[in-house]
OpenMM code with the backbone's topology and positions (N, CA, C; nanometers):
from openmm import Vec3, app, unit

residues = "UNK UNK UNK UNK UNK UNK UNK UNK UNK UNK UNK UNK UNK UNK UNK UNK UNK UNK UNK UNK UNK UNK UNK UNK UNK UNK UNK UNK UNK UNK UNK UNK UNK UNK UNK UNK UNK UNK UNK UNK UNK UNK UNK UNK UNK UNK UNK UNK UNK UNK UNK UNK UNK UNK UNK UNK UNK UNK UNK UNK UNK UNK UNK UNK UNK UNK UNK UNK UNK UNK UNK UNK UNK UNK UNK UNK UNK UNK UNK UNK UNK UNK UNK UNK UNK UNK UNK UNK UNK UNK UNK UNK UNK UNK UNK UNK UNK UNK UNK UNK UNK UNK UNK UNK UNK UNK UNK UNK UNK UNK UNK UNK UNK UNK UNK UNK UNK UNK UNK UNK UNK UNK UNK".split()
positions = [
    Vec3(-3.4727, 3.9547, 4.2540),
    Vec3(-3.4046, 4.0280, 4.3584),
    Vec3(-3.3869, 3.9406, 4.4840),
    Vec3(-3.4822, 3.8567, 4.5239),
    Vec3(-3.4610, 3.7597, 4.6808),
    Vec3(-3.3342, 3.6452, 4.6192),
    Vec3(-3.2998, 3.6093, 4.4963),
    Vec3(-3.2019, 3.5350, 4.4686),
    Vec3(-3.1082, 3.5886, 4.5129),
    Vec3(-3.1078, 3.6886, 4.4283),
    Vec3(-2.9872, 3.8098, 4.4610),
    Vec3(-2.9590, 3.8457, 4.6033),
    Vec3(-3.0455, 3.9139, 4.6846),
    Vec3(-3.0365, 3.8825, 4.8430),
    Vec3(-2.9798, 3.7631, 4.8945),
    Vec3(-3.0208, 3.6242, 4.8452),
    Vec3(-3.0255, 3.5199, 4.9535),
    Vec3(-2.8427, 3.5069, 4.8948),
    Vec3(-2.8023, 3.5314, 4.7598),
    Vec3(-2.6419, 3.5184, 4.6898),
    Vec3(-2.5895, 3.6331, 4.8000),
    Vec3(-2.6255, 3.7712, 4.8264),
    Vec3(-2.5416, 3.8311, 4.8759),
    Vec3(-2.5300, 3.8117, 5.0248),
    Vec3(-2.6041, 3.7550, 5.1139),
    Vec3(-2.5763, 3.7068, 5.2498),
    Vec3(-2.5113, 3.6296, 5.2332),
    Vec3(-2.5222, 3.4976, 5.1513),
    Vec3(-2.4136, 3.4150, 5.1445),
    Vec3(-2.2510, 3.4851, 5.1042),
    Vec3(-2.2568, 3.5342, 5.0671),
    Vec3(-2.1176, 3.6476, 5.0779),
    Vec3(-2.0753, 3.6834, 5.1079),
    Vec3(-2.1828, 3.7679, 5.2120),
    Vec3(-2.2017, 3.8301, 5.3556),
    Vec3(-2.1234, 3.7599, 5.4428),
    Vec3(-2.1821, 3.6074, 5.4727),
    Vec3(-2.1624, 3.5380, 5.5549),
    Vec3(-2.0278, 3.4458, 5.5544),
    Vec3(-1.9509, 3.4494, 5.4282),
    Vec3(-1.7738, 3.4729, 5.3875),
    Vec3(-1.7184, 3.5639, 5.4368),
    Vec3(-1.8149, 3.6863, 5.4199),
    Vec3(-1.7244, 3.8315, 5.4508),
    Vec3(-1.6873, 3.8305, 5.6388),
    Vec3(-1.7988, 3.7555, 5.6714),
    Vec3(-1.7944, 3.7944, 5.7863),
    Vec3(-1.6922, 3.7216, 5.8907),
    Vec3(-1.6631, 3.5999, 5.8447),
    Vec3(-1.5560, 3.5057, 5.8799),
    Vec3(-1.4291, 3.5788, 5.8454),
    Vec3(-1.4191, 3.7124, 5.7335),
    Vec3(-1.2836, 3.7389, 5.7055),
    Vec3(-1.2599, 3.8920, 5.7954),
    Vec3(-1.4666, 3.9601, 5.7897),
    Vec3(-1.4320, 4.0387, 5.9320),
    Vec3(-1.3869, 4.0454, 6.0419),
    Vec3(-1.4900, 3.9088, 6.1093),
    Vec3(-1.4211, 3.9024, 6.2629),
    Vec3(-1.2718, 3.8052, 6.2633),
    Vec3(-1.2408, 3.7630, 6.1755),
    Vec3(-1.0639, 3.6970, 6.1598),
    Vec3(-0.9981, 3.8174, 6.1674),
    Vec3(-1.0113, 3.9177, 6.0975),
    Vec3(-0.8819, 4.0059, 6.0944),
    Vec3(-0.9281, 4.0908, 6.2013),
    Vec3(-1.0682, 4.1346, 6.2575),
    Vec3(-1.1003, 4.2433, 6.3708),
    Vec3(-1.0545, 4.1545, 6.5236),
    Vec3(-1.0628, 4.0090, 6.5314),
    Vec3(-1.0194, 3.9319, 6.6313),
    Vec3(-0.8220, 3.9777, 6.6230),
    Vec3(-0.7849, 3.9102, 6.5008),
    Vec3(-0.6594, 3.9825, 6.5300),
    Vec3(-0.6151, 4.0494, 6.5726),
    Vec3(-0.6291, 4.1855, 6.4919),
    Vec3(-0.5468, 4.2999, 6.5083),
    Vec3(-0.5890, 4.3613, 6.6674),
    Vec3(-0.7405, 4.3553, 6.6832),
    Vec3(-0.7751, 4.3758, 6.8611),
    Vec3(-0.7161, 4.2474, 6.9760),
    Vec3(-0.6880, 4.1308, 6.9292),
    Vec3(-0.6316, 4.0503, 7.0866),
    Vec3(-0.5043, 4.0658, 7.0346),
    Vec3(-0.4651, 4.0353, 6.9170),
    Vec3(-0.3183, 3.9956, 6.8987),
    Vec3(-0.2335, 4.1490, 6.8908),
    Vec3(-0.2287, 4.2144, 6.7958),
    Vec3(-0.2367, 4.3291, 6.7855),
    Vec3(-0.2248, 4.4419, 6.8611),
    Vec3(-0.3107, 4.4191, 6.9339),
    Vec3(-0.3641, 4.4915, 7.0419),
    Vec3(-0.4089, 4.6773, 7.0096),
    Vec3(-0.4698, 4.6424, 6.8961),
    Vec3(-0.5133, 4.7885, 6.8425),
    Vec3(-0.6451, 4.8330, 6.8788),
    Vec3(-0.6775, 4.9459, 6.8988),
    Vec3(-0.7640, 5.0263, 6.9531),
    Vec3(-0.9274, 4.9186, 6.8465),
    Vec3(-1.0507, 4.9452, 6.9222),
    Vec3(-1.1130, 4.8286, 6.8520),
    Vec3(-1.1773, 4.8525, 6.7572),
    Vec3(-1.2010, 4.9784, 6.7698),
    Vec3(-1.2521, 5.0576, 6.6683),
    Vec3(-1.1764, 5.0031, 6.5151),
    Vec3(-1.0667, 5.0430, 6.5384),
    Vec3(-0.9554, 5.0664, 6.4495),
    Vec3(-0.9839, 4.8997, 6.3986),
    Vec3(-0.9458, 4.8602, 6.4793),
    Vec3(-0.9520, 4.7263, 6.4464),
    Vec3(-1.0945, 4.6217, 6.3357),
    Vec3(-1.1872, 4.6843, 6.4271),
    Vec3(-1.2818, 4.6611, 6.3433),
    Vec3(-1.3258, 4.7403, 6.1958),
    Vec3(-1.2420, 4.8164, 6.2060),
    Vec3(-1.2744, 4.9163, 6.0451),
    Vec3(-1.1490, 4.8205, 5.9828),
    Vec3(-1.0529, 4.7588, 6.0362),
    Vec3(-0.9358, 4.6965, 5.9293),
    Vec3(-1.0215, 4.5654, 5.9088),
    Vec3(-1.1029, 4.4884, 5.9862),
    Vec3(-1.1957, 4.3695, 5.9226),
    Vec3(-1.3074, 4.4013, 5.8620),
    Vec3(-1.3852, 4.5255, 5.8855),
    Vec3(-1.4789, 4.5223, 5.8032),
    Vec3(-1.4249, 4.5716, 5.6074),
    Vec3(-1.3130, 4.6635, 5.6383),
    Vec3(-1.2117, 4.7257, 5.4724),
    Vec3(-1.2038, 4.5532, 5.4222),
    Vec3(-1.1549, 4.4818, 5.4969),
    Vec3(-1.0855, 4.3636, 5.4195),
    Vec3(-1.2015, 4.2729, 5.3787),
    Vec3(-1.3177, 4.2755, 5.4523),
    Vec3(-1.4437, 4.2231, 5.4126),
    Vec3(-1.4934, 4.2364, 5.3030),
    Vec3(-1.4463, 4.4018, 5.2677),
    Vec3(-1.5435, 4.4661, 5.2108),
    Vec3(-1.4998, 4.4139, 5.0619),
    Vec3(-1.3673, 4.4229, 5.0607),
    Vec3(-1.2646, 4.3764, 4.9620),
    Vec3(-1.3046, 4.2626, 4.8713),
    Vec3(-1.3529, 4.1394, 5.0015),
    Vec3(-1.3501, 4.0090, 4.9181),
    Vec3(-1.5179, 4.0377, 4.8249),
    Vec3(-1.5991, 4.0924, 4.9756),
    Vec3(-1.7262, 4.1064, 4.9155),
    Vec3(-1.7893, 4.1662, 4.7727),
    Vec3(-1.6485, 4.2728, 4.7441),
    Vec3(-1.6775, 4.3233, 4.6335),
    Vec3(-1.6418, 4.2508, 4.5235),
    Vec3(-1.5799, 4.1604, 4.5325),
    Vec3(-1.5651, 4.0525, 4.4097),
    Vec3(-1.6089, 3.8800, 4.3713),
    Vec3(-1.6762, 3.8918, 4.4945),
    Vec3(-1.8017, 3.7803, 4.5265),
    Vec3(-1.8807, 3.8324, 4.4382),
    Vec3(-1.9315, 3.9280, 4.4762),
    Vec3(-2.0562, 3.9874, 4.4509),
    Vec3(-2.0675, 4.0548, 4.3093),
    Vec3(-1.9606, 4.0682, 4.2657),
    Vec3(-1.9085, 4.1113, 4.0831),
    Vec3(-1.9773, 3.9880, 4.0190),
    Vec3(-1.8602, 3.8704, 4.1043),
    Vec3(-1.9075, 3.7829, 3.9632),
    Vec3(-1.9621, 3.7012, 4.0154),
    Vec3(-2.0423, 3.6715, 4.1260),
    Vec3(-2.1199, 3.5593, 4.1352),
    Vec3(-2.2480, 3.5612, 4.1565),
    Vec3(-2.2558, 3.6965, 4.2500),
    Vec3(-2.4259, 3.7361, 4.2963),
    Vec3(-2.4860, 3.8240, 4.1677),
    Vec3(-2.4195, 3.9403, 4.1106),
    Vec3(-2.4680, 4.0054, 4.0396),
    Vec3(-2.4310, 3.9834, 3.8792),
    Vec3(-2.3495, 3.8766, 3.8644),
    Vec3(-2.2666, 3.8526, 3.7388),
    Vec3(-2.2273, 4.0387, 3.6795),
    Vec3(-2.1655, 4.0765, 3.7239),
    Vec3(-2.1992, 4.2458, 3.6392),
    Vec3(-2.0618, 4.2082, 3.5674),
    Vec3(-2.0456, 4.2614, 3.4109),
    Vec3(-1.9202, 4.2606, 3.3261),
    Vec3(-1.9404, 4.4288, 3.3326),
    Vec3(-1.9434, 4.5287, 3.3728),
    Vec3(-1.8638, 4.6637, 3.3945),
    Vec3(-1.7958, 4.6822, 3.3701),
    Vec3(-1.6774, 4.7089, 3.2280),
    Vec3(-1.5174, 4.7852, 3.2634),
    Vec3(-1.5065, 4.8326, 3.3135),
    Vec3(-1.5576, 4.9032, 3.3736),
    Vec3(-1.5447, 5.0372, 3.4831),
    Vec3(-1.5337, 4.9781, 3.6395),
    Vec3(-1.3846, 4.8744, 3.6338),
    Vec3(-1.4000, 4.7958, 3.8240),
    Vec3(-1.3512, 4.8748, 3.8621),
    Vec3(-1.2949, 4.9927, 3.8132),
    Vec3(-1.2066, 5.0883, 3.9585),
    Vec3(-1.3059, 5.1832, 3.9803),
    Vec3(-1.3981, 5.2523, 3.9027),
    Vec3(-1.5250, 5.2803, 3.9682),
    Vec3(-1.6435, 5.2221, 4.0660),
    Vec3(-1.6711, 5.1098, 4.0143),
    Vec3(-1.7324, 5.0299, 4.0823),
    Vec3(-1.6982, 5.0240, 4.2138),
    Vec3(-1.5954, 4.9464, 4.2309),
    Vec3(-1.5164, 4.9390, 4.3583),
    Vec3(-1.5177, 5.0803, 4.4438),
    Vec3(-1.4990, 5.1912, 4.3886),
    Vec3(-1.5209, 5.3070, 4.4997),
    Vec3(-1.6079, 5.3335, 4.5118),
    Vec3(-1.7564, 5.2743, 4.3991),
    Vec3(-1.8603, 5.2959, 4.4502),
    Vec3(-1.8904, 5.1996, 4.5623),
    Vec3(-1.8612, 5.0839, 4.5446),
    Vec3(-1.8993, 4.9523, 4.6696),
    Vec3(-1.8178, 5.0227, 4.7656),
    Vec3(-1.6892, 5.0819, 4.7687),
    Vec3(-1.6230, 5.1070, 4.9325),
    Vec3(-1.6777, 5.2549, 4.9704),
    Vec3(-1.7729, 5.3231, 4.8895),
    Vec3(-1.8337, 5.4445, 4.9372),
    Vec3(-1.9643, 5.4110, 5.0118),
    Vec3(-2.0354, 5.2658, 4.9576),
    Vec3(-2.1821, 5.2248, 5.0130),
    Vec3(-2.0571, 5.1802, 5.1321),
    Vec3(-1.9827, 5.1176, 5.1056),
    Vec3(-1.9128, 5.0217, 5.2947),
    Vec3(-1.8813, 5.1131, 5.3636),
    Vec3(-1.8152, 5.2176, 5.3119),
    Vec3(-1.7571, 5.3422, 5.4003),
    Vec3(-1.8971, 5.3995, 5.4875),
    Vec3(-1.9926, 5.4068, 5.4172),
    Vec3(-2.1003, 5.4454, 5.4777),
    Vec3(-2.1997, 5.3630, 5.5992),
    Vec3(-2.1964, 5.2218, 5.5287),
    Vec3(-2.2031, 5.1031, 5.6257),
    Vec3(-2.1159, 5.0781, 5.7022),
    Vec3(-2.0034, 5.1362, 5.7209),
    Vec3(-1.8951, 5.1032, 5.8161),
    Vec3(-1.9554, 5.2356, 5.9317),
    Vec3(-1.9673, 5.3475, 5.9041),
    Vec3(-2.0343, 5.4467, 5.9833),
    Vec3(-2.1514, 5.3551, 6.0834),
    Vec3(-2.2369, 5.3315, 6.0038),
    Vec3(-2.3467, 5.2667, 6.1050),
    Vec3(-2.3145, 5.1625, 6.2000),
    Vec3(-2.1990, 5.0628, 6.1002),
    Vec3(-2.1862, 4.9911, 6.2223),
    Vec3(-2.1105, 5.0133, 6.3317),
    Vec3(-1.9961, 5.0997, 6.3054),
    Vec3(-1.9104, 5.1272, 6.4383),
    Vec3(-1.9973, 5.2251, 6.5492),
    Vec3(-2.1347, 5.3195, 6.4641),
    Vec3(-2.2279, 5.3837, 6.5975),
    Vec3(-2.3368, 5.2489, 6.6538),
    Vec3(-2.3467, 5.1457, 6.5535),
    Vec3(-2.4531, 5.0486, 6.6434),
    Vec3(-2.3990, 5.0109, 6.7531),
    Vec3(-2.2155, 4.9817, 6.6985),
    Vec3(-2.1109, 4.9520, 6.7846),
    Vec3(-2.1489, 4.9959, 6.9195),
    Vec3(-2.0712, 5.1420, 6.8900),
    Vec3(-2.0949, 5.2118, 7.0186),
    Vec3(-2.1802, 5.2297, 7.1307),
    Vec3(-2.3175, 5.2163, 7.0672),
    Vec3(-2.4440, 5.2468, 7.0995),
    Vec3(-2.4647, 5.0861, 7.2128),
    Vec3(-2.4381, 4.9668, 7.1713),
    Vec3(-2.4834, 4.8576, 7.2075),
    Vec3(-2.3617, 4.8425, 7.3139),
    Vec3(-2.2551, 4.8444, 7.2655),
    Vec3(-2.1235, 4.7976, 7.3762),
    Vec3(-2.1023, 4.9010, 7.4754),
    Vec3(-2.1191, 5.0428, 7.4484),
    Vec3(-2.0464, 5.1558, 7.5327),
    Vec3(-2.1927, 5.1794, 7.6106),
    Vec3(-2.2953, 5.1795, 7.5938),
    Vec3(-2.4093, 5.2141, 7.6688),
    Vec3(-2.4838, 5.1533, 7.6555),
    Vec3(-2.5227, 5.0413, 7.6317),
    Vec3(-2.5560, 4.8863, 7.6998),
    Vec3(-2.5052, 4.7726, 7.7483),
    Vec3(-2.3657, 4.8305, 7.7899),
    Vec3(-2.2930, 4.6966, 7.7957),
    Vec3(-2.2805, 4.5578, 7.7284),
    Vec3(-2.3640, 4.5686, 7.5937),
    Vec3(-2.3463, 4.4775, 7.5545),
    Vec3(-2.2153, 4.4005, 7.4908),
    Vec3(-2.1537, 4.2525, 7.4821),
    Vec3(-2.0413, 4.2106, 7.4517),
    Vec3(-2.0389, 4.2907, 7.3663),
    Vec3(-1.8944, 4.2963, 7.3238),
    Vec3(-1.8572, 4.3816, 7.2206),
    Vec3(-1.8797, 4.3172, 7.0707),
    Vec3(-1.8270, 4.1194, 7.0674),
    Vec3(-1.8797, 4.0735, 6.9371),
    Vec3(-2.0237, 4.0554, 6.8995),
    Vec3(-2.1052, 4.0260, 7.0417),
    Vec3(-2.2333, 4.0263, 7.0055),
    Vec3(-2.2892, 4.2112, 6.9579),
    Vec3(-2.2409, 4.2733, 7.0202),
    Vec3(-2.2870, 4.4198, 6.9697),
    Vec3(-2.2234, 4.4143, 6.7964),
    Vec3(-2.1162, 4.3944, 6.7730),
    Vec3(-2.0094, 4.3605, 6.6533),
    Vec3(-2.1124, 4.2798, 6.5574),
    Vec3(-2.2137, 4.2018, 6.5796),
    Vec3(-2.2668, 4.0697, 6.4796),
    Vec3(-2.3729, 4.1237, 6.5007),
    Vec3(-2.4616, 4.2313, 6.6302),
    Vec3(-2.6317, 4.2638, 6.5622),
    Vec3(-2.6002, 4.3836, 6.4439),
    Vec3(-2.4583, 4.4674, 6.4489),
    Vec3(-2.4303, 4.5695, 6.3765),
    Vec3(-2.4125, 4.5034, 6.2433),
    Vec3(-2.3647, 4.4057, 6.2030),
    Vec3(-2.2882, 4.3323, 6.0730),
    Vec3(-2.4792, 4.3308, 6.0202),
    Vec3(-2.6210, 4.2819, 6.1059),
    Vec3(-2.6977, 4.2438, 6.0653),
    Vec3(-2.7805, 4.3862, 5.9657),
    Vec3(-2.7840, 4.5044, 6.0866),
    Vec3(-2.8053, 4.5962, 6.0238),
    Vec3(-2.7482, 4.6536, 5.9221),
    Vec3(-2.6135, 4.6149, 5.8836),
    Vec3(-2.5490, 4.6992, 5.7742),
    Vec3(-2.5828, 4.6226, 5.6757),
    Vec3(-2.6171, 4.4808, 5.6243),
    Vec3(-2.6469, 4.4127, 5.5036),
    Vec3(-2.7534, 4.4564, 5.4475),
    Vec3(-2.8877, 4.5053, 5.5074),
    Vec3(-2.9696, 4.5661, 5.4128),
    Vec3(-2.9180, 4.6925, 5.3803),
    Vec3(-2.8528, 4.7637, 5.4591),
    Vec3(-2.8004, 4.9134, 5.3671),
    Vec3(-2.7139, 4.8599, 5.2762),
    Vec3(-2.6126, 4.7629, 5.2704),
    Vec3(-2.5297, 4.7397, 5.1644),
    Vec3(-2.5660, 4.6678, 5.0852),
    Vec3(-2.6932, 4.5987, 5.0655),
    Vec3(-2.7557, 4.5613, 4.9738),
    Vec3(-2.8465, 4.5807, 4.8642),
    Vec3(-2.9620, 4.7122, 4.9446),
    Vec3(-2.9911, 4.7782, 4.8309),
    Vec3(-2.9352, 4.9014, 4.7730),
    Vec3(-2.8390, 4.9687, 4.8602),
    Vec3(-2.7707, 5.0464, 4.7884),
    Vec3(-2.6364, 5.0082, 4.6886),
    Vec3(-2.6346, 4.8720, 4.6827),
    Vec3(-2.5481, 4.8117, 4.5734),
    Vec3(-2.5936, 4.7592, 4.4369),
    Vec3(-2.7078, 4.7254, 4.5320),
    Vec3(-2.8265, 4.7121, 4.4206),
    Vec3(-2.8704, 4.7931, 4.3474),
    Vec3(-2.8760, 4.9216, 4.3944),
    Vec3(-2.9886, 5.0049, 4.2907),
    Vec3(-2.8379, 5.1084, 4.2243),
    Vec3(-2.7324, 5.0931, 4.3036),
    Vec3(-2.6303, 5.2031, 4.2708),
    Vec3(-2.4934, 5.1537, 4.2227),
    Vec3(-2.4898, 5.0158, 4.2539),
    Vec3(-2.2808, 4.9655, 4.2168),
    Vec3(-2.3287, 4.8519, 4.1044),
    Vec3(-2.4182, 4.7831, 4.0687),
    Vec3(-2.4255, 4.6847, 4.0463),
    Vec3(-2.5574, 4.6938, 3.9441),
    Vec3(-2.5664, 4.8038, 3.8548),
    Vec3(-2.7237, 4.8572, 3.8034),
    Vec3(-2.7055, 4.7303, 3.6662),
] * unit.nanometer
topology = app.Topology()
chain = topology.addChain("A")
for resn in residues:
    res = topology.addResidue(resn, chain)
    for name in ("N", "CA", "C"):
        topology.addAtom(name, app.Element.getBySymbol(name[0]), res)
């Protein structure tokens, strides 16, 4: 299982270059609400992560990828919840930066999306 962990941060840590790329976008360039914005980088994250993590962290052969997959975007959908309230919680009433509030939230959501992928998308 710590293999498996140390494979899925490294994934993580892909995903997260493709989070804050598209949440940097669509919020400076864009100019979309940030919220919004950050749920369109963490979806597209979630995307690559789920096929990192198919065949490289968990090797899983499943026929069942269109299940799978709504199970991985039901654990992200749920990890996307936590992070947009860590969001909130750190940027709107601690003033904290918004990417540094954005990257302690990315930290907390990898153990929820890890063992609940673990014990539930990826058995």
């Amino acid at each position: 299982m710590i293999e498996q962990f140390l494979k899925f941060c490294v994934v993580g840590g892909s995903g997260l270059f493709v989070d804050f790329g598209i949440t940097y976008l669509c919020k400076e360039w864009l100019r979309l609400n940030k919220y919004a914005a950050n749920s369109l980088g963490f979806l597209c994250a979630s995307t690559t992560n789920y096929v990192l993590n198919r065949l490289w962290t968990f090797h899983n052969e499943n026929p069942d990828i269109a299940g799978q997959y709504l199970r991985f975007l039901g654990i992200a959908a749920v990890g996307l919840a936590i992070n947009n309230a860590t969001i909130y919680l750190l940027h709107n009433r601690f003033r904290l930066n918004f990417y540094l509030a954005k990257l302690f939230a990315t930290g907390v959501v990898t153990f929820w999306n890890f063992f609940m992928n673990y014990f539930f998308t990826f058995l």
